[in-house]
Structures are given as C-alpha cells and as structure tokens.
C-alpha positions as CSV (number, residue, x, y, z in Angstrom):
1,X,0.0,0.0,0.0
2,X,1.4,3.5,-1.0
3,X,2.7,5.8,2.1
4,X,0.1,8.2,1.7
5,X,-2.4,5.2,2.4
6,X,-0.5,4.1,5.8
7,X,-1.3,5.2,9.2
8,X,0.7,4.2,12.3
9,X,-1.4,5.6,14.4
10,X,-5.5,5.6,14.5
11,X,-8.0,8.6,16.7
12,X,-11.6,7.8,16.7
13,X,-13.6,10.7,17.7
14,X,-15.7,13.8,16.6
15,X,-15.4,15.5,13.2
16,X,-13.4,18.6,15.6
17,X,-10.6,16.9,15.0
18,X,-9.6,17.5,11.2
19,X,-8.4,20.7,12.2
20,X,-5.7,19.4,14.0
21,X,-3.8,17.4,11.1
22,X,-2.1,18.6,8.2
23,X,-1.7,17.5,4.2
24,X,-5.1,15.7,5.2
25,X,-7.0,13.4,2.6
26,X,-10.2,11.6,2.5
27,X,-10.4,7.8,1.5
28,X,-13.1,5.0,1.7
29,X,-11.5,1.8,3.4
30,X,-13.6,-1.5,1.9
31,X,-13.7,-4.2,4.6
32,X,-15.0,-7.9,5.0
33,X,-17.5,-6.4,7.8
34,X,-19.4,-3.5,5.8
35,X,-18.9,0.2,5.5
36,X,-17.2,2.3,7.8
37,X,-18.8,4.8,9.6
38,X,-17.4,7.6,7.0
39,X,-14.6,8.2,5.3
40,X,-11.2,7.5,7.2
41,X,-8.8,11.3,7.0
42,X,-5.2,10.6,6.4
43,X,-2.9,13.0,7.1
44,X,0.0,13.9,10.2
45,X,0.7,15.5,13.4
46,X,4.4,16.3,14.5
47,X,5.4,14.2,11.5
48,X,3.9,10.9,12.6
49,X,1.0,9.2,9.9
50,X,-2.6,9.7,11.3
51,X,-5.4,8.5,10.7
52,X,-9.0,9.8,11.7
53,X,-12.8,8.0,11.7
54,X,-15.5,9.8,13.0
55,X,-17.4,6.7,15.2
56,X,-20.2,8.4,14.1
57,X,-20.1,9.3,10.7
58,X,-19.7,13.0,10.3
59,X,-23.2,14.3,10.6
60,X,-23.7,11.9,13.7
61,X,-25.9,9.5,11.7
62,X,-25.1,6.6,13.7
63,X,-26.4,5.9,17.5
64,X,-24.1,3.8,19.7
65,X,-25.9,0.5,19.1
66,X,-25.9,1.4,15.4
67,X,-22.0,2.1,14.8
68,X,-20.6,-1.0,12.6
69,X,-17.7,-1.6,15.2
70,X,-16.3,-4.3,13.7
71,X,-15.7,-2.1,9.9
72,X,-14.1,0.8,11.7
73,X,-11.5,-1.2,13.5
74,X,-10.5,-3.2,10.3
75,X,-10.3,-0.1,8.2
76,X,-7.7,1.2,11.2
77,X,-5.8,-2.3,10.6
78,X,-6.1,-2.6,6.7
79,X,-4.7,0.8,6.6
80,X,-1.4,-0.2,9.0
81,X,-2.9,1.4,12.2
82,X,-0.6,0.0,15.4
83,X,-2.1,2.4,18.1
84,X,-5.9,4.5,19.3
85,X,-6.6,7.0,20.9
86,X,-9.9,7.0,21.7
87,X,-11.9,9.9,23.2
88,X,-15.3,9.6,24.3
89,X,-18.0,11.9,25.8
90,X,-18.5,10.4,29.4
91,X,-21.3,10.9,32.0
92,X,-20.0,11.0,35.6
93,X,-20.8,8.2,38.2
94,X,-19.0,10.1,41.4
95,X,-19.3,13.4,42.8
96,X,-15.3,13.1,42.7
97,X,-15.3,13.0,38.8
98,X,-16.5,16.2,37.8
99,X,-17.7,18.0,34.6
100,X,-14.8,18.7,32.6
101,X,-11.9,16.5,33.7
102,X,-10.7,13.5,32.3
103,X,-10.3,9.7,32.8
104,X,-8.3,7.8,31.2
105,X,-9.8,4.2,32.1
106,X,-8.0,1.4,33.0
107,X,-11.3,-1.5,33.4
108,X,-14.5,-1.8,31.4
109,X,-18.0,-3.6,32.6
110,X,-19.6,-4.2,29.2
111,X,-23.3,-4.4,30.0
112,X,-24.5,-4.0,26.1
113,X,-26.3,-6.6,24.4
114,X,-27.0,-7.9,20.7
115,X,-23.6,-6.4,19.5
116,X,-21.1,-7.9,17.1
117,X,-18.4,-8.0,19.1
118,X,-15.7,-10.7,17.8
119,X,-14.0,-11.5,14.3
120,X,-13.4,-15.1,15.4
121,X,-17.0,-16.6,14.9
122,X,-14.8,-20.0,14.3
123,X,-14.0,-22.2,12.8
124,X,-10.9,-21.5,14.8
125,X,-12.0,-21.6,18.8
126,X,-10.2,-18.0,19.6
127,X,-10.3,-16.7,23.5
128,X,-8.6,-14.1,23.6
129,X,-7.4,-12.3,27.1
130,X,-9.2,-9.2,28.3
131,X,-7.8,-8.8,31.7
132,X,-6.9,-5.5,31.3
133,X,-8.7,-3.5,28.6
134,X,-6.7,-0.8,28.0
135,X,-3.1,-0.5,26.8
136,X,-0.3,-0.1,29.2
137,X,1.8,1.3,27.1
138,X,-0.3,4.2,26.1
139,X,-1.9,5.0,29.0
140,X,0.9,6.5,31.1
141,X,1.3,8.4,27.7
142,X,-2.2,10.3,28.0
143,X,-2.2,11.0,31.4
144,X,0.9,12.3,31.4
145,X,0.0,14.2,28.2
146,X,-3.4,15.8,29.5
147,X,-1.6,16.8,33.0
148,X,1.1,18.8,30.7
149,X,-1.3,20.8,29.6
150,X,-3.2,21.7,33.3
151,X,-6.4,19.2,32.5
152,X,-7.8,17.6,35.9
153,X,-7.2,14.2,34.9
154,X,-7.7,10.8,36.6
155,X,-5.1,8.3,36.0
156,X,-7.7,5.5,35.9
157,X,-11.5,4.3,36.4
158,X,-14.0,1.8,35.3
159,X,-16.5,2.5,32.4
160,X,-19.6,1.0,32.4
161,X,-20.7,0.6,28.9
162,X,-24.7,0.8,28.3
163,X,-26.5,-0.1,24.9
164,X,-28.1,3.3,24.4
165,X,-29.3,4.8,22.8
166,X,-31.5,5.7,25.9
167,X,-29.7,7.0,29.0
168,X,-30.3,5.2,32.7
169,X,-32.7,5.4,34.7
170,X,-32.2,6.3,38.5
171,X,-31.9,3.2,39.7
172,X,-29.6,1.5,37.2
173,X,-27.4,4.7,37.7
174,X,-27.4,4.2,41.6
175,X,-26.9,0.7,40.8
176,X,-23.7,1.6,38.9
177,X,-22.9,4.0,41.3
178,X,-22.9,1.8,44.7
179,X,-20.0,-0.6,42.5
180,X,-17.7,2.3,42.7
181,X,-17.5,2.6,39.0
182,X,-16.4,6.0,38.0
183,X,-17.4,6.6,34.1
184,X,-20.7,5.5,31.9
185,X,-20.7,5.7,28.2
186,X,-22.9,3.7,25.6
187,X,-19.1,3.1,22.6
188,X,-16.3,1.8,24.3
189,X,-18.0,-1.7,23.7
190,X,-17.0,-3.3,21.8
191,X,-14.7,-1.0,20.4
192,X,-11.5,-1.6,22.8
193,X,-12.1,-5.7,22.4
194,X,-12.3,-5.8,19.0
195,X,-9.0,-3.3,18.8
196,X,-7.3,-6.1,21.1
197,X,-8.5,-9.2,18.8
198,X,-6.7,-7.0,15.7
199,X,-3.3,-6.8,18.6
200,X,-3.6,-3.2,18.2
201,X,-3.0,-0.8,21.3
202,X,-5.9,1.3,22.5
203,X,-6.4,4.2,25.1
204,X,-9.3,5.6,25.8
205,X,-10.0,9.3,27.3
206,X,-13.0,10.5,28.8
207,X,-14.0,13.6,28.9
208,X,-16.8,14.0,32.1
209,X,-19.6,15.9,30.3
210,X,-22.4,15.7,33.1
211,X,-23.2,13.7,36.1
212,X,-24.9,10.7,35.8
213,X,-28.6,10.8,37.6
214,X,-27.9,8.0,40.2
215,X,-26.1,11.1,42.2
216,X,-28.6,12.7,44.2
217,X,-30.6,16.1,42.8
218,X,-29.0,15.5,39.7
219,X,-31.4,16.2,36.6
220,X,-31.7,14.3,34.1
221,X,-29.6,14.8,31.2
222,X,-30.3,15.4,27.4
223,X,-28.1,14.5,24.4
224,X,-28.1,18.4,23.7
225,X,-26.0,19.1,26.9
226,X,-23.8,16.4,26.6
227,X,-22.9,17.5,22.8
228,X,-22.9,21.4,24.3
229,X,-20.1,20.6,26.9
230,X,-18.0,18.5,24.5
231,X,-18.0,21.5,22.0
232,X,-16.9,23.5,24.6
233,X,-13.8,21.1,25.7
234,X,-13.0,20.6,21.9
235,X,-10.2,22.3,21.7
236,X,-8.3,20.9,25.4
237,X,-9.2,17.3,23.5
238,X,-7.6,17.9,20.1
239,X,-4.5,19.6,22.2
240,X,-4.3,16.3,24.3
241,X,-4.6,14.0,21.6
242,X,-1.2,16.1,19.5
243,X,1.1,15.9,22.5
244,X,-0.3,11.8,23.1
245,X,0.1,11.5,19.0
246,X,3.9,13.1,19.4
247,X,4.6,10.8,22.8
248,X,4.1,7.7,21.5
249,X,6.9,5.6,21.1
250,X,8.0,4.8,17.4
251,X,8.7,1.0,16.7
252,X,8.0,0.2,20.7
253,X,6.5,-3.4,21.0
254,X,3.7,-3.9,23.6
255,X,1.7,-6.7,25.1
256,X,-1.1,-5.6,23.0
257,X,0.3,-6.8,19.5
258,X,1.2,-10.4,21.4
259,X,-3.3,-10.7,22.0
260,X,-3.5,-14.1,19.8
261,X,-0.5,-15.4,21.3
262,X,-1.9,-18.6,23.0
263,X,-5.7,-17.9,22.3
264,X,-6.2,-20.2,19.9
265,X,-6.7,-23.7,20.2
C-alpha cells in the first residue's frame, strides 16, 4: 500500500478533529464487515502518519448500538494502524469525577447486548485475554500528556458501557454507582475488544460531560447538553490528543500486539 495510504497511528472521535492534522486526505476503506462509519482522513501530526474516523459518521448519523464496530477497527488495521486514541463523551458516576476533567480508564463492565463483538466466529476456537482492557503502554502516555497541559485528569476508572441509545434510569445509575464505578458511556464496547482481537493498542480518554442521575438532585440529562459541553472542551481534546500522537513511542512493541498469542486452540 502506497505511504500516503499508511497510518501508524488511528484517533476515533468527533469531526473537531480534522483541524488538528495537516496534508489531510479523505479515502473509503472496503472491509469484510461493511462500511465504515465515513470516510477514514489521512494526514499527520508532528510528523507521525494519522489517521481519523468519526465513530459516528460526520453528521452523527449513527447511535451507539448502530455504529458498525467491527468495519471501523479493520479499516484502522487494513490501513497499518498499530495504536488509538480513543476519546469519548462520558457521563460522571461520582461526585469526585467532575464535569470537565478526564479519565483515562484502566477496566470496562460491558453491559451492552445484541452487539457484534468478535472476528473469530470459528471455525478456529479463539479466546482471547481481556484482563486488562486498556493498553499499558499508552496509558501512562495520555495521562501524562493531558496533565502537561493543566487538565484535571484521573489516571484510571472503570467505564460502564450501556447499549443506548436511551440513558439510565435512577436506579440503574445508583446501581452503577454503589459498584464504585467512575465513568458511563454507551461506545467503548465493543470497540476496545475488538481493537485487542486486531493486537492493536488502544487508550481511551474520557471527557466527564455531566453527572450521571444516580447522584442525588442531579437532573436528568439530554443529548443536547452532553454534545454542548464537549464542544466547549473541543479544543483541550484535540491539544491532548497532538502531544499523546507526538509521545508515543516509534517502533515500541507492547503486550497488546502479542493478543492471539496462546488464544487459539
């Protein structure tokens, strides 16, 4: 594949991001699983290959339980990706975790359902290790990337991941709450697994929009705030994600890429 179709390094996140790459180009990534959910930019930051998908699709066309997972995270691979960064708009669990700082998560409690969530469907037996979701290479990265730049970050959490597209009620939010659980969001399932199936490292950051209702005389939130205050942090994102993008380690080997090692019968 030529150079200007190679990526070493893959961001999923909001369309805000273009902005922040230069020599950018547009191209459609055919995969065994379906479309993308748009077109995948190519382009670089600080000299290193990028490349960006909108989970969404641009205009925000697809809900969580609608994104075709599996098609984004082979277009990353096809196209050479090794390492994600993936930020997220998060609603907080604790009163600790507040609106505008940052988690980067180090566990996952995937409580989604009906999702397509492997690319081993047989016939070779593959179980593959998900211990620890999140890459330990790259997460010491983005912490210490979004404290350079004076962001209240927390250096780890658990994200509960719902099926949306509905939000919680009380009680399943107080439920959440009482397991000490720190972040909810309705995408990082399965979109870390299926980055760890492909042995490519993934990180994600959340950025606490709101509180979550199980907190006591919290209101209930709308879609409309949520978007609101992660338009508002735009810009502290895309700054995190250039100093994480110039951080990472060139030609560094991880557990991450050694996923299949052992999975298989």
């Amino acid at each position: 594949m030529a150079t200007e179709l190679r990526a070493e390094i893959g961001v999923f996140g909001g369309s805000g991001f273009y902005s922040l790459m230069e020599n950018a180009h547009e191209v459609w990534v055919e995969t065994p699983y379906g479309t993308p959910s748009d077109k995948v930019a190519l382009g670089e930051i600080a000299g290193r290959r990028v490349a960006f998908l909108p989970r969404h699709g641009k205009d925000h066309r697809f809900p969580p339980q609608a994104i075709n997972y599996r098609a984004n995270l082979y277009a990353m691979k096809t196209l050479g990706v090794k390492w994600i960064v993936a930020p997220t708009a998060c609603g907080s669990l604790l009163e600790g975790v507040k609106p505008g700082s940052m988690v980067v998560c180090d566990q996952l409690v995937d409580r989604t359902s009906g999702r397509k969530d492997t690319f081993y469907d047989g016939p070779i037996t593959t179980h593959v290790s998900f211990a620890d979701p999140y890459c330990p290479t790259l997460r010491p990265i983005a912490v210490e990337a979004l404290r350079s730049l004076d962001i209240e970050t927390h250096d780890r959490g658990t994200v509960v991941v719902i099926q949306g597209p509905r939000f919680s009620t009380r009680s399943e939010s107080k439920w959440f709450q009482s397991q000490g659980w720190e972040v909810i969001n309705m995408t990082q399932y399965p979109e870390a697994y299926l980055a760890r199936e492909l042995e490519m490292c993934y990180v994600n950051i959340s950025l606490i929009t709101d509180y979550d209702v199980g907190l006591d005389g919290m209101t209930a939130v709308s879609h409309h705030e949520v978007i609101e205050v992660f338009n508002r942090n735009n810009e502290r994102v895309k700054n995190a994600i250039g100093r994480i993008v110039e951080r990472i380690p060139a030609g560094a080997d991880c557990p991450c890429r050694h996923a299949l090692d052992g999975a298989r019968f």
